[in-house]
LUMGU-787277 format. One record per residue: residue in one letter; x, y, z of N, C-alpha, C in turn. Coordinates in steps of 0.1 Angstrom, whole numbers, plus 2048, in hexadecimal, padded with zeros to 3 digits. Layout:
// residues N
AXYZXYZXYZ;...
// end
This chain:
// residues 315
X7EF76F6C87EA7756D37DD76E6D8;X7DD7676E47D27616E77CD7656F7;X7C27656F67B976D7037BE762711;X7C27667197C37607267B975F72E;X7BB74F7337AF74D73F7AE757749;X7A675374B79F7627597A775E765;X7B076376D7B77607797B176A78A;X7B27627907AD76879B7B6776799;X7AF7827A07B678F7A27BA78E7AB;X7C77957AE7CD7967BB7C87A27C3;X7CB79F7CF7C47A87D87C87BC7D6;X7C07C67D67BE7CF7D77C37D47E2;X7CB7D97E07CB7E57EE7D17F27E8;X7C67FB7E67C58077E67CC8117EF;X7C380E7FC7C88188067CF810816;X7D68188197DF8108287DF81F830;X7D781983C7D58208457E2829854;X7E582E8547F182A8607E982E86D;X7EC8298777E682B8867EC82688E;X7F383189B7FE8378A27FE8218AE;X8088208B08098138B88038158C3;X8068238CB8008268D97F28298D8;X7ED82A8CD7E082A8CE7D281B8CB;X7D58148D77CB8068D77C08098D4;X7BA8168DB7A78178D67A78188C7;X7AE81D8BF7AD81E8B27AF8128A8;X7B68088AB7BA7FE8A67AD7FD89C;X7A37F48A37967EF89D78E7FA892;X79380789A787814891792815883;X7A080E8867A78138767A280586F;X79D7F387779B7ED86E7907ED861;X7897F586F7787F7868779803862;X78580D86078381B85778081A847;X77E80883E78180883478D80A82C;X79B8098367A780882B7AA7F882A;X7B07F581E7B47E981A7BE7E1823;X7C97E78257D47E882F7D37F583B;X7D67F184B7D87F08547E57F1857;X7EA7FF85E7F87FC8607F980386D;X8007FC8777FF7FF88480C807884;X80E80F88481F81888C824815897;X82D80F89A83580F8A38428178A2;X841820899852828896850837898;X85183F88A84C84D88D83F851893;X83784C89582984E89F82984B8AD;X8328468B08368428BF84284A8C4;X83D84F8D084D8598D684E84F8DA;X86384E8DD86A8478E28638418F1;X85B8488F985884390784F83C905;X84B83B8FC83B8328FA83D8268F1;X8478278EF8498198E38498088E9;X84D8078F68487F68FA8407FA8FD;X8347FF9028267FE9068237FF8F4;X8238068EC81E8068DD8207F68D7;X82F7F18DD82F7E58D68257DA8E1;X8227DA8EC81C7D48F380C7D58EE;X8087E08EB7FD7E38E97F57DB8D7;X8047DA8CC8047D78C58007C78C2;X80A7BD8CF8097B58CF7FD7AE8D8;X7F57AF8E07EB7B28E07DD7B08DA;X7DB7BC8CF7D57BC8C87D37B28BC;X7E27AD8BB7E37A88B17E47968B4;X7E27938C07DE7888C97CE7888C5;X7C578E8CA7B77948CA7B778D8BA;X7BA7978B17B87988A57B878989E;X7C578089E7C577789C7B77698A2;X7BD76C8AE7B17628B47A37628B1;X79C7708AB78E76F8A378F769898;X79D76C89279A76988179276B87C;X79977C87778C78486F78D77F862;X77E78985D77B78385177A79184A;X77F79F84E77D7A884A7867AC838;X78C7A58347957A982F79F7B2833;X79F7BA8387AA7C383D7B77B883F;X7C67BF83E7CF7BE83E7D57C484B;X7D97C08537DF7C885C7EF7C385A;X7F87CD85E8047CD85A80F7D7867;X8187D486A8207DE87882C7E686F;X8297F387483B7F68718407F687E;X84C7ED87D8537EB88485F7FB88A;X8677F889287280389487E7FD886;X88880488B89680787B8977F7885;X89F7EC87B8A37E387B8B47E2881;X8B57EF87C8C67F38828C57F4895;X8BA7F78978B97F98A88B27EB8AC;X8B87EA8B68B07DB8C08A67DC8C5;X89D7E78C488D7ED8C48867E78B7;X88F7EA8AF88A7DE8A188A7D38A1;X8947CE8A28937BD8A888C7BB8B1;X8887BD8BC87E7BE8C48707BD8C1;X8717C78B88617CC8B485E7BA8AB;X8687B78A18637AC89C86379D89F;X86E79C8AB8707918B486178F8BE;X85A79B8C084B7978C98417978BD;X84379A8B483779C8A88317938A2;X84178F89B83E78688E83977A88C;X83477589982E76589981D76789F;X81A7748A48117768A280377689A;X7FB76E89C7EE76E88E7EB77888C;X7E87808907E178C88A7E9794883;X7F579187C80179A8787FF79386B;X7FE79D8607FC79885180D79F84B;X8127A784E81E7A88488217B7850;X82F7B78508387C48598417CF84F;X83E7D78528447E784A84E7EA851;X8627E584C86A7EA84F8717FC848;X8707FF85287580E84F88680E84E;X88B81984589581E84489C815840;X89980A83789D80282C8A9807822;X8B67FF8238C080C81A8C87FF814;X8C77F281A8D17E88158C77DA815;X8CB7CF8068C47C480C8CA7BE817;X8D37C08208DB7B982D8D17BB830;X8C77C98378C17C983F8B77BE83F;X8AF7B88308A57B38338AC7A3833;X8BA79C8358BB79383C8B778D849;X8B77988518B379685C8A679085B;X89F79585189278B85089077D851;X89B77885089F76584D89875E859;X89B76A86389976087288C766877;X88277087186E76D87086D772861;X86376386485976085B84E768856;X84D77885384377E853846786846;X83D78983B83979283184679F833;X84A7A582A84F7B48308507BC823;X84D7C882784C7D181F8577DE822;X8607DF81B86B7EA81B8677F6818;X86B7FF82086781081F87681381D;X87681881088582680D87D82F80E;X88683981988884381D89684C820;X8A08448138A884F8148AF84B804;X8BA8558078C18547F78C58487F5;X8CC8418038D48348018CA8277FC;X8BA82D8068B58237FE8AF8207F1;X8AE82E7EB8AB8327E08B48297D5;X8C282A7D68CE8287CB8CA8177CC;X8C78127D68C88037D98B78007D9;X8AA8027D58A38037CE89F7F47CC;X8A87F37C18A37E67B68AD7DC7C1;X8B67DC7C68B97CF7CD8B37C87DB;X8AC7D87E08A47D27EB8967CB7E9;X8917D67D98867CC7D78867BF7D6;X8957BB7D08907AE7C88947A47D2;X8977AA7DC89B7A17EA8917967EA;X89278A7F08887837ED87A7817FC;X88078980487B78A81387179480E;X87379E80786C7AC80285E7A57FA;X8517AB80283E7AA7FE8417B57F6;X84A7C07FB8417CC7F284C7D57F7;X8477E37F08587EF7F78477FD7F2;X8508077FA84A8137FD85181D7FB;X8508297FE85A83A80085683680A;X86184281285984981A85F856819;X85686581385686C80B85B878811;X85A87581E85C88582A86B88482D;X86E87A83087887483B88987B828;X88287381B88C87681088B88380C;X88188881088489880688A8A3814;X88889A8248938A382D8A38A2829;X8A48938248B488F8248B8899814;X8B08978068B489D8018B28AF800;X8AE8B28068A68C180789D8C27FD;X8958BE7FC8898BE7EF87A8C87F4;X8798D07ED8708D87F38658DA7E6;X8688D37DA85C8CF7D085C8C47D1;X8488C27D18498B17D08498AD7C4;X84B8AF7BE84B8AD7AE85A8A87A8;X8638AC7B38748AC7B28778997B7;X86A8957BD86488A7C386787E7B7;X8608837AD85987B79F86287079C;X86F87479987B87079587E86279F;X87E8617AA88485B7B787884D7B4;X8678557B785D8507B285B8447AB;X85F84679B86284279486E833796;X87C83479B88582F79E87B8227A6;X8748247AC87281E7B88648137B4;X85E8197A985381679F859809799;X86480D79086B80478C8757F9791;X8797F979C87F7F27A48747E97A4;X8657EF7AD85D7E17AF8567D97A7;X8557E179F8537D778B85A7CF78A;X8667CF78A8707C97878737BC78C;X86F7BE79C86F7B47A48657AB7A8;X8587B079C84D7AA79D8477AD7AC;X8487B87B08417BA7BD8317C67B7;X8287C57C581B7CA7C48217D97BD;X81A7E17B581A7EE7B88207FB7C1;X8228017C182980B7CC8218147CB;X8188167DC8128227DF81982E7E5;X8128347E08158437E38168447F1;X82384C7F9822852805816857809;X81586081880A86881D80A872819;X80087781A7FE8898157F988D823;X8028928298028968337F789F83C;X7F28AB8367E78B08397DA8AC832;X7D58A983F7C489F83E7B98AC838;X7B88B383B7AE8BD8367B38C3828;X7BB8BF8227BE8C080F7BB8B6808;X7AD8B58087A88AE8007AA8AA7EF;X7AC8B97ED7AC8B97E17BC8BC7D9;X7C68B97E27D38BE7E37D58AC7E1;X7CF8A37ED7CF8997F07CC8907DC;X7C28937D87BE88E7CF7C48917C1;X7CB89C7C07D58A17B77E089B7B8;X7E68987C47F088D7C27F18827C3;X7E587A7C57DE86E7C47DF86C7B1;X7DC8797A97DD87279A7E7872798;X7F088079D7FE87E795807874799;X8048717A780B8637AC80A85479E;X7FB85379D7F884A7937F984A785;X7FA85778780585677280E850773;X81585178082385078082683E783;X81A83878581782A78581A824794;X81B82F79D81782D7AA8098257B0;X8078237B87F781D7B77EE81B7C7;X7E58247CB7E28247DC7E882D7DC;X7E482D7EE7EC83A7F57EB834800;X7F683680E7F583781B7EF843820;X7E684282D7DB84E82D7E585283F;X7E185B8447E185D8527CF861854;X7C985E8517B88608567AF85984C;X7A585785679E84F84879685C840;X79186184678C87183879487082B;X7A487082C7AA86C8217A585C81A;X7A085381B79F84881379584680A;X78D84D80C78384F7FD7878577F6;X79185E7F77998687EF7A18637E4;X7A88577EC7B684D7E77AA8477E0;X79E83E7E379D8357DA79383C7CB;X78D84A7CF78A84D7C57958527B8;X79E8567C17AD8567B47AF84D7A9;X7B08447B57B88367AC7AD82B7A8;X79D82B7A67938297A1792827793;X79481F78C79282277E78582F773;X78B83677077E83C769777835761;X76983C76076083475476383274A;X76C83B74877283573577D829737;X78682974278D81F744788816745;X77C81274D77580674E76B802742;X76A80973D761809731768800727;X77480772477E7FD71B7837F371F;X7857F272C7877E473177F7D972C;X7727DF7317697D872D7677D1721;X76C7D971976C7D77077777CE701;X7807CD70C78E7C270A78C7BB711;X7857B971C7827A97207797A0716;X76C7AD7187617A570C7687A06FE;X76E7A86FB77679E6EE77C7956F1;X7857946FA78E7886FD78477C6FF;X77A77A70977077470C76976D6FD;X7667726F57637756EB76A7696E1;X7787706E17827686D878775C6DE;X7857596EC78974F6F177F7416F0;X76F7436ED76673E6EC7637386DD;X76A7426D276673F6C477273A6C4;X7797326C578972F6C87947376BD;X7917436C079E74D6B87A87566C1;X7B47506B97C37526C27C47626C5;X7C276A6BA7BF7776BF7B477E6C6;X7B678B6C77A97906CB7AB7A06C7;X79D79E6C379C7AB6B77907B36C2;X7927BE6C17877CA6C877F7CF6B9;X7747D66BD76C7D76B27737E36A8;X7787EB6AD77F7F36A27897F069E;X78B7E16A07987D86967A87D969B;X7A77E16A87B77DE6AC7B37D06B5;X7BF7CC6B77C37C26BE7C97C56C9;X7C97B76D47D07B86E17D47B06E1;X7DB7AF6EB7E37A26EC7E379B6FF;X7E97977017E97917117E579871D;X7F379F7197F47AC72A7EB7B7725;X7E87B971C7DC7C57197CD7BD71D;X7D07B171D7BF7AD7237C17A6733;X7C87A67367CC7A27447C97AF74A;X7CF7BE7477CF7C874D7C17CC74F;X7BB7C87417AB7CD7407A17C574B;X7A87B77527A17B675D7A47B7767;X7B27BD76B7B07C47777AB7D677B;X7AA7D57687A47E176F7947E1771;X7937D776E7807D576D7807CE77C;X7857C878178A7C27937897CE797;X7927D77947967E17A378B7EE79D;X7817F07927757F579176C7F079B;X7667E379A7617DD7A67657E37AF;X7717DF7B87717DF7C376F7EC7C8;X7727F87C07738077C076680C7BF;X75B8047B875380A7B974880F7C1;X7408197C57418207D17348177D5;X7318157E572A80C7EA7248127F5;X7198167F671181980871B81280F;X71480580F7187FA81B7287F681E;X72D8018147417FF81774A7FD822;X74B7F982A7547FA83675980D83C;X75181284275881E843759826849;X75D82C85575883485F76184185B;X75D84985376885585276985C85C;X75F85F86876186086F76B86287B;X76E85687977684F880783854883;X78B85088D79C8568897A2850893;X7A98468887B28398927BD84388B;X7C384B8807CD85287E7D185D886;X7D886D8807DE87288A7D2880889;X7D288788B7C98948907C5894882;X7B489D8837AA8968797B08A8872;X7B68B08777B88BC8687C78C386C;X7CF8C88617DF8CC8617E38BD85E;X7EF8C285B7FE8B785A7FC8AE867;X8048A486280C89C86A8108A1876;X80F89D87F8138A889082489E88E;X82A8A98938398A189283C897899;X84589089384787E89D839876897;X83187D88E82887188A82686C87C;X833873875830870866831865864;X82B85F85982B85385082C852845;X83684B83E83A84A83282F847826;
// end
């Protein structure tokens, strides 16, 4: 067992913001809200009458956006319309050559055929299952080779299967956890929690999400994203021990010994000291800062208290 060099950490994204396509004034107030990811709606947040002005409005911004070449970190990212309708094609035929487009969120993902269509743009994509079919097929869409990343979408599966505990959730959860391990894909965040003024409903399933090895959340408001990242924040005893397995590794890599021993004599090995520095990475980045990017204020999402207003959910 020998301690591994220190590798750049891959980028964090905690929290992913959604904000409605027809809504241009908000664009900028969701870049500046402090989420990691940026996700513009063009699908369930848009009524059918407003959707080419949404994708107009989209493209656009995302002209603007490129031509600064920010430096904000933020991620911005489009969900596009279903792939099955030529409103989806559409949406990605004016998009995807766009600079200011860092990667596109196909919905209603159920087969990898769908994500062939990717062959002909060049752009990042992240698959949302939201239903049984895409659930069973999971692990083949992840490991699609077009696929950045895969998602739920948590409202849209428990209408198809009638699920009325979210906890009935866990199981599907899980499936979908493992699919993107498997495929060596980022993490899989947690759907929205739909009502913005449940704070503490919000934060409750922010943990049990992350037992479950889920990781982030998509928000509809920014009030929810200090919520999400204090969830998924390492605690002081998590970082504490981190701390105690890097310093050894460090340690043993300096006195040139193949192992690495902790002071009360267990050992680690590779991926137990690799983990120990991302979790000392995503402490950093988590940890709480005046000067943080943040307008909570703000609301590039959907109405600042209740549910989701219908036609505007987000996976």
């Amino acid at each position: 067992m020998t301690a591994p060099k220190p590798a750049p950490a891959p980028p964090v994204r905690v929290t992913w913001l959604y904000v409605p396509g027809d809504r241009p004034e908000r664009f900028a107030k969701a870049v500046a809200s402090g989420a990691d990811v940026v996700i513009i709606d063009l699908e369930d947040a848009v009524a059918p009458a407003r959707k080419d002005e949404a994708r107009a409005n989209v493209a656009a911004y995302l002209r603007e956006r490129g031509a600064a070449a920010p430096t904000d970190g933020v991620e911005v990212h489009v969900r596009v319309n279903d792939l099955a309708t030529q409103r989806g094609l559409d949406d990605l035929s004016e998009l995807v050559d766009l600079p200011g487009l860092d990667a596109v969120r196909l919905p209603k993902v159920e087969s990898p055929r769908t994500l062939d269509l990717l062959d002909h743009f060049p752009v990042p994509a992240y698959a949302l299952l939201e239903s049984a079919a895409g659930i069973v097929r999971a692990a083949a869409i992840a490991a699609h080779p077009r696929v950045a990343g895969v998602a739920l979408g948590e409202q849209d599966l428990a209408a198809e299967l009638s699920i009325t505990d979210a906890s009935a959730l866990d199981h599907l959860r899980l499936q979908v956890v493992l699919a993107a391990a498997a495929a060596g894909l980022p993490p899989v965040p947690l759907s929205v929690h739909p009502h913005v003024q449940d704070e503490r409903g919000l934060l409750a399933s922010c943990l049990a999400g992350r037992a479950l090895g889920l990781f982030g959340r998509a928000a509809i408001h920014p009030r929810q994203l200090p919520v999400i990242r204090q969830a998924f924040a390492p605690t002081a005893e998590e970082t504490a021990r981190a701390r105690e397995i890097v310093d050894a590794a460090e340690r043993a890599e300096r006195d040139g010994v193949g192992a690495v021993a902790l002071p009360d004599g267990r050992f680690v090995d590779a991926p137990v000291v690799a983990r120990a520095r991302r979790t000392l990475a995503l402490a950093d980045r988590l940890a709480p800062d005046p000067g943080r990017r943040r307008r909570d204020g703000a609301d590039p999402g959907q109405a600042p208290s209740g549910p989701a207003r219908p036609g505007h959910a987000a996976p």
